[in-house]
N, C-alpha and C positions, 0 to 999 in steps of 0.2 A: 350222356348227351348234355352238355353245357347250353343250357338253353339263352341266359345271358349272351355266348360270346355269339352263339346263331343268330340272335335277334341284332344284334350290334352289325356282323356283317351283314345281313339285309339291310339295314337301315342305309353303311356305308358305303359299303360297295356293291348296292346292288343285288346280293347275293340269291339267285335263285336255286336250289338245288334241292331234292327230297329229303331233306329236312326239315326244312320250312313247311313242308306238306305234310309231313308226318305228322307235326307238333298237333294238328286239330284231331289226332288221335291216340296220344301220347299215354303210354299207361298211366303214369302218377297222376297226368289230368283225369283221366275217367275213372281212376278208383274213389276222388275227391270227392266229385259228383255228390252229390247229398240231398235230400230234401231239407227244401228249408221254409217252407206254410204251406200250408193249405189254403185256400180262399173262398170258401163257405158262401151261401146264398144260392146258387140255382137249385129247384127240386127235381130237375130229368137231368139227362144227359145231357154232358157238354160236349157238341160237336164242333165247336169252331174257336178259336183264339186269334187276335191279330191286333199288335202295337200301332199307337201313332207313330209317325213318322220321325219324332222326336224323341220317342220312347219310353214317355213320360205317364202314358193310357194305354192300359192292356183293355179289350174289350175281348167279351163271351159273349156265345149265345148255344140255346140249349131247346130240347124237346119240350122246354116248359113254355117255349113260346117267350121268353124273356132276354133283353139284353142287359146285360151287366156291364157297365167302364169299373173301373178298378184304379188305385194307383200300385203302381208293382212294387215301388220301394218301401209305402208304408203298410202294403196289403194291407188295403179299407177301400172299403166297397165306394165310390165316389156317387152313385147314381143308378138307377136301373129303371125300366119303363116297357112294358107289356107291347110287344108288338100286334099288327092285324092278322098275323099268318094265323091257319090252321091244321098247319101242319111243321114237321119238327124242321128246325133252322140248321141246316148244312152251309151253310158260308155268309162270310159278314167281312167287308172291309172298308175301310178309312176310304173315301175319294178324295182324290190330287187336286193340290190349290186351292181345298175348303178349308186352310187353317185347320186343321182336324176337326173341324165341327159336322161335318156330314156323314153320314155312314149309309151302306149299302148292304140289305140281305138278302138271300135266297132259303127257297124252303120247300119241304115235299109237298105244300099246295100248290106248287107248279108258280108260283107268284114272288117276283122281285117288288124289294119295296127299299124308298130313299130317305132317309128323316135327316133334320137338322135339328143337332143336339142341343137350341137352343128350345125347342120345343117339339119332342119326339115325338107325341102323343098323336100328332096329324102330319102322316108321310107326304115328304114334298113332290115323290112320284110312284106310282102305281104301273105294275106291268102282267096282266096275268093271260100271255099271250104264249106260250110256253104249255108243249103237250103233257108231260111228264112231270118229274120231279128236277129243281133244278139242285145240284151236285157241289158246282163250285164258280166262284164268282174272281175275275182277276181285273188289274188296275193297272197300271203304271205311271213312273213322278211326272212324267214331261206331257201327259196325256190329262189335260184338263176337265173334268166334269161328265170323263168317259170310264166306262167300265163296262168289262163281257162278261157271260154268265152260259156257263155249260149245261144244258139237261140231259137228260135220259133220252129226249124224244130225239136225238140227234141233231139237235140246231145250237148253232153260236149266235148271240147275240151281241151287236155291236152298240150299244145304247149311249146317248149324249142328251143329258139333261138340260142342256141347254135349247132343246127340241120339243118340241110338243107331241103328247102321245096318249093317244084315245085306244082300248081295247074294246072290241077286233080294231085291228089297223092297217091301215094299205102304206104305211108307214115304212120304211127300208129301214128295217134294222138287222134281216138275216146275213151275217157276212157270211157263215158256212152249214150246208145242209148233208152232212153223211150221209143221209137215208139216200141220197140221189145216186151213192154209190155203190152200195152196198145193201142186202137186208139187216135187219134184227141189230143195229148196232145204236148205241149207246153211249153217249159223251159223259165220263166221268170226274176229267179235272183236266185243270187250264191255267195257262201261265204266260205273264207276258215278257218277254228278255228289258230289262229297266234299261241296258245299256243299246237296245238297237230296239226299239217299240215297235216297229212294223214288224217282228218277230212275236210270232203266236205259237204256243206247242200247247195239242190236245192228246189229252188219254184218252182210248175206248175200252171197251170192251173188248180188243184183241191183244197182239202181240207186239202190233206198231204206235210209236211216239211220231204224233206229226206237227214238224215245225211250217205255219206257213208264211208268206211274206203278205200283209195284206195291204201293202202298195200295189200288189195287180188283182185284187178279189174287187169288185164293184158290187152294193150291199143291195139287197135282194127284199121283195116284200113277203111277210108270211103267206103260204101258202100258193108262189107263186107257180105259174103251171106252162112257166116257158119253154120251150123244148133245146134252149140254148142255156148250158150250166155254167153256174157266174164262176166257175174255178178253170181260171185257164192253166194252161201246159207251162209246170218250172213255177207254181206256185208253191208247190208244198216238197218236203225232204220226209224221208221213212228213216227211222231207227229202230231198230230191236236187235237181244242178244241174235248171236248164230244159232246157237240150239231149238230155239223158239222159230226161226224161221224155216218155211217149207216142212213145217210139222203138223202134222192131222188132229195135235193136241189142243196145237197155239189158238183155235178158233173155240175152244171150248169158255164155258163162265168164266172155269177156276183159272182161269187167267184174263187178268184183264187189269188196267193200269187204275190205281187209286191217288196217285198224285205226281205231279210234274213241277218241275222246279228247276231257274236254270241260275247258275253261278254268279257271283256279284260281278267276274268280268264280263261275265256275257255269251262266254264260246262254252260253256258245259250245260249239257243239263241231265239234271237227274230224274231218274222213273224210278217208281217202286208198285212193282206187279203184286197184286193181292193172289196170293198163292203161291209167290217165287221170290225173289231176291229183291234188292234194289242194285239198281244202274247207272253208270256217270257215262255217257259218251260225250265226245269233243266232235260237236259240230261242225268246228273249222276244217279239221282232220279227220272227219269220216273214214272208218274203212270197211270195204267188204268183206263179207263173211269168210273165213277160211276154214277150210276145210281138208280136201286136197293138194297142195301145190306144192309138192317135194322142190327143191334146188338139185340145180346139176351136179352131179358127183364128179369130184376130181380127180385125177390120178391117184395123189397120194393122202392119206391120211391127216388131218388136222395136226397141228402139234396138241399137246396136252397144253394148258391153263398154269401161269406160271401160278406157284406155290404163296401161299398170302397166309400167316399164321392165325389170325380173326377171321377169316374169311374158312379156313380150315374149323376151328374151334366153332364158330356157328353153324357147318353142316355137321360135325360131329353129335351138335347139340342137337339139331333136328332130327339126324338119325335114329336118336335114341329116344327121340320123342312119337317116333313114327314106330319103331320098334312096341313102344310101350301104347300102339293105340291113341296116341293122344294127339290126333289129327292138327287141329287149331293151332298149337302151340312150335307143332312140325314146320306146319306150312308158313308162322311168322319168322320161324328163324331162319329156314331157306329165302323168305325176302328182303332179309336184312342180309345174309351175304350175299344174294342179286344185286341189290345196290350198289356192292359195294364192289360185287365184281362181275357185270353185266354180261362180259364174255363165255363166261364158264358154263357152257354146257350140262355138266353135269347135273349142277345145281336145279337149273330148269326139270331135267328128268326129274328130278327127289322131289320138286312141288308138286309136279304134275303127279306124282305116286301116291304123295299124301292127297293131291285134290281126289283124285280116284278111288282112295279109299273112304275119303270121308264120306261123299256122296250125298253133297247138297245138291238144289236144286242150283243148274249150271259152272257146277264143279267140275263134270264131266268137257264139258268145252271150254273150260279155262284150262284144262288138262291138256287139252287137246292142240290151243293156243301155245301154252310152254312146250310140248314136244314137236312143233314148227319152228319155236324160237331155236332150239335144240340142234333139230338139225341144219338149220341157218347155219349155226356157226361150228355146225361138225356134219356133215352130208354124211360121213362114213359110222354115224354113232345107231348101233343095231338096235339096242336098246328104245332108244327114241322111236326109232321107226317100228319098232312093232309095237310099243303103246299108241303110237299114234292111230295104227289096224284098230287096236279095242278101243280106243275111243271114239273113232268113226262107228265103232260096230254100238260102242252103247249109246249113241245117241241117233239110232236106227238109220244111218248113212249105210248101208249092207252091200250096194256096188262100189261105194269108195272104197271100205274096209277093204273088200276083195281085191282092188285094183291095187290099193296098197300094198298087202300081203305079197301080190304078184310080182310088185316092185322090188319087195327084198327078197324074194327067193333071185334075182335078177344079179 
C-alpha cells in the first residue's frame, strides 16, 4: 500500500474508496502506537479525559475529586483545583464559546457543577437535581453555554447557563425521561452529532442506541406528572446489532451501552456494549435486521467469478490460516480479497466460516450477514445456504433455521 500516492489521489481527485478507510487501521500505524508519558498527579482513578477545542488543554478528573488541565505537548501539569463533589467524577467537558475557560462536571453525587477557570474554587452553577449518579455529560460547537448530562435515574437534562437555576426546580430542563417508558432503565452515555446538533443519541441499559431529534421534544419540568409524554411520534430512531434484537438476553445488565459516539461527518455513529463488541451503523442508511430473506432462484446456475491472481493468493492465505486455527488473521485476508473482488461469492462463505469458528460475540451474525451476501450473488451456492440454517440455529432463530433447512431440501 503506497500510502503517499493514496493520500495524493484524495487530495486530487477526490478519491474515496477503502482505502482511505482502511489507513485509520493500518498495520504499520498500530504496531507504532507506543507510550510515550505518563502524567502523574491524580491519587484515584482517572475516569474522564477531554481536550480544548484547540487542542492545546487536555483536562482529567478522577475519584479524587480533582480536576487536572495539563499541557499535552510539554506533559506538565498546568493547574489543578479540588472540586465540591462528593462523589467520584465520571465526565467533564469544555463548554462552547467560553474561549475554553469554563468547564462542566458530572459525578456519583448525583450533582453537575460549572466553574470558570479563571477562578474554579466557586462554581458558576450548581445542579443537584438528578436522582442517580450522573454517567456522562455532552456539548456541541454551535450550542452555546448549553450542555446535557445522562444519569442513572433515566433523565436527560437539557441545561443553559444562561438561565437561572435554584434546586428543587420547577425549572424545564427535562428534555427526556425513559422511566416514562420503560421500568428499571438507566442512561449511561450521550452524544451530540457536531454536524446536525438537534441530533442526540443515548445509551441505556439495553440493546438499543437512540438517536433523537430534539427540535420536536418540548423540555419538561422535574418531576412532572402530566399524563401527556413530551416525546411525540418520529422523535426518536432505534439501532442495535441483529443478534441482540428479539433476544431474551438483550434486556439483561451484561449488556448495555457504555459509550456512544457519532462520526466527524455526522451520518455514523459508534456504540460499544460493555459485554459485547463495538458498533458503527450509518444512520443515513439504516438497515433492518436480516435474517431470513433468501433471493429467488434462477433457472440456471451463476457463472463461477472470473479468476484474479491476488485475489486467489489472499484466499489461499486465509485458507491456511483458518486451516491453522488462526481465525483473526483468516478473516483479515478473506477482507482484503472482498475488496477487491466484492462479487465472489465464495470468498464471503470462507469469512463467514472463519467468523463461525472464531466465535466472538456477534461473529455469529456477521456470519450470517456474508452467507446472504453469498447467496445474493449465487441463489444456487448449497454451501451458503446451509451455514446460513446454523447460523439462524446458533443465534436461537430455531423456526427460521428450519424454514431454511426446508428451503434446501426444496
Amino acid at each position: 500500500m503506497n500510502l503517499v500516492e493514496i493520500l495524493r489521489n484524495r487530495e486530487i481527485n477526490n478519491q474515496k474508496n477503502y482505502q482511505i478507510k482502511n489507513l485509520q487501521t493500518f498495520d504499520s500505524f498500530i504496531e507504532r502506537l507506543d507510550l510515550q508519558t505518563k502524567l502523574i498527579g491524580h491519587e484515584g482513578c482517572v475516569n474522564c479525559l477531554e481536550f480544548t477545542s484547540s487542542g492545546n488543554v487536555l483536562a482529567s478528573a478522577s475519584d479524587d475529586l480533582h480536576v487536572f488541565l495539563w499541557n499535552p505537548y510539554t506533559t506538565k501539569k498546568i493547574t489543578s483545583f479540588q472540586t465540591p463533589h462528593r462523589g467520584n467524577i465520571f465526565s467533564i467537558k469544555f463548554l462552547p464559546k467560553s474561549n475554553d475557560n469554563q468547564i462542566v462536571t458530572g459525578a456519583a453525587d448525583h450533582c453537575l457543577y460549572a466553574y470558570d477557570l479563571h477562578s474554579p474554587e466557586d462554581p458558576i452553577f450548581k445542579c443537584r437535581c438528578h436522582q442517580s449518579r450522573v454517567k456522562r455529560l455532552a456539548v456541541a460547537p454551535e450550542l452555546p453555554s448549553i450542555f446535557f448530562s445522562s444519569s442513572e435515574d433515566g433523565c436527560i437534562f437539557q441545561i443553559d447557563l444562561r438561565e437561572p437555576h435554584i434546586c428543587p426546580t420547577d425549572n424545564k430542563i427535562v428534555l427526556i425521561d425513559l422511566k416514562n417508558h420503560q421500568e428499571y432503565v438507566e442512561t449511561k452515555c450521550i452524544a451530540v452529532n457536531s454536524r446536525r446538533p438537534e441530533q442526540l443519541a443515548i445509551g441505556a441499559n439495553d440493546c438499543y442506541a437512540r438517536i433523537y431529534d430534539r427540535r420536536m421534544i418540548s423540555l419538561t419540568s422535574i418531576g412532572n406528572d402530566s399524563q401527556h409524554d413530551n416525546l411525540p411520534k418520529g422523535c426518536v430512531n432505534y439501532y442495535s446489532p441483529g443478534h441482540l434484537q428479539n433476544n431474551d438476553n438483550s434486556n439483561k445488565t451484561s449488556i448495555q451501552m457504555t459509550y456512544v459516539a457519532f462520526s466527524p461527518s455526522g451520518n455514523e455513529l459508534l456504540v460499544n456494549y460493555g459485554g459485547e463488541q463495538i458498533y458503527l451503523f450509518n444512520i443515513d442508511q439504516a438497515e433492518t435486521p436480516v435474517y431470513l430473506n433468501l433471493p429467488k432462484l434462477p433457472p440456471e446456475p451463476i457463472a463461477k467469478p472470473v479468476k484474479n491472481a491476488k485475489v486467489d493468493a489472499l484466499k489461499a492465505s486465509g485458507n491456511e490460516f483458518l486451516e491453522n486455527e488462526k481465525y483473526i488473521q483468516a478473516i483479515r485476508k478473506y477482507t482484503e480479497a472482498i475488496q477487491i473482488a466484492p462479487d465472489n461469492q465464495v470468498l464471503y462463505l470462507n469469512r463467514a466460516t472463519a467468523l463461525m469458528r472464531r466465535k466472538y460475540f456477534g461473529d455469529v451474525y456477521e456470519a450470517l450477514r456474508d452467507c446472504h451476501r453469498a447467496l445474493h450473488l449465487d441463489p444456487h451456492y448449497i454451501k451458503a445456504h446451509f451455514r446460513l440454517a446454523r447460523s439462524l440455529y446458533e443465534i436461537n432463530q430455531l423456526t427460521l433455521s428450519n424454514d431454511c433447512l426446508n428451503e434446501l431440501k426444496k
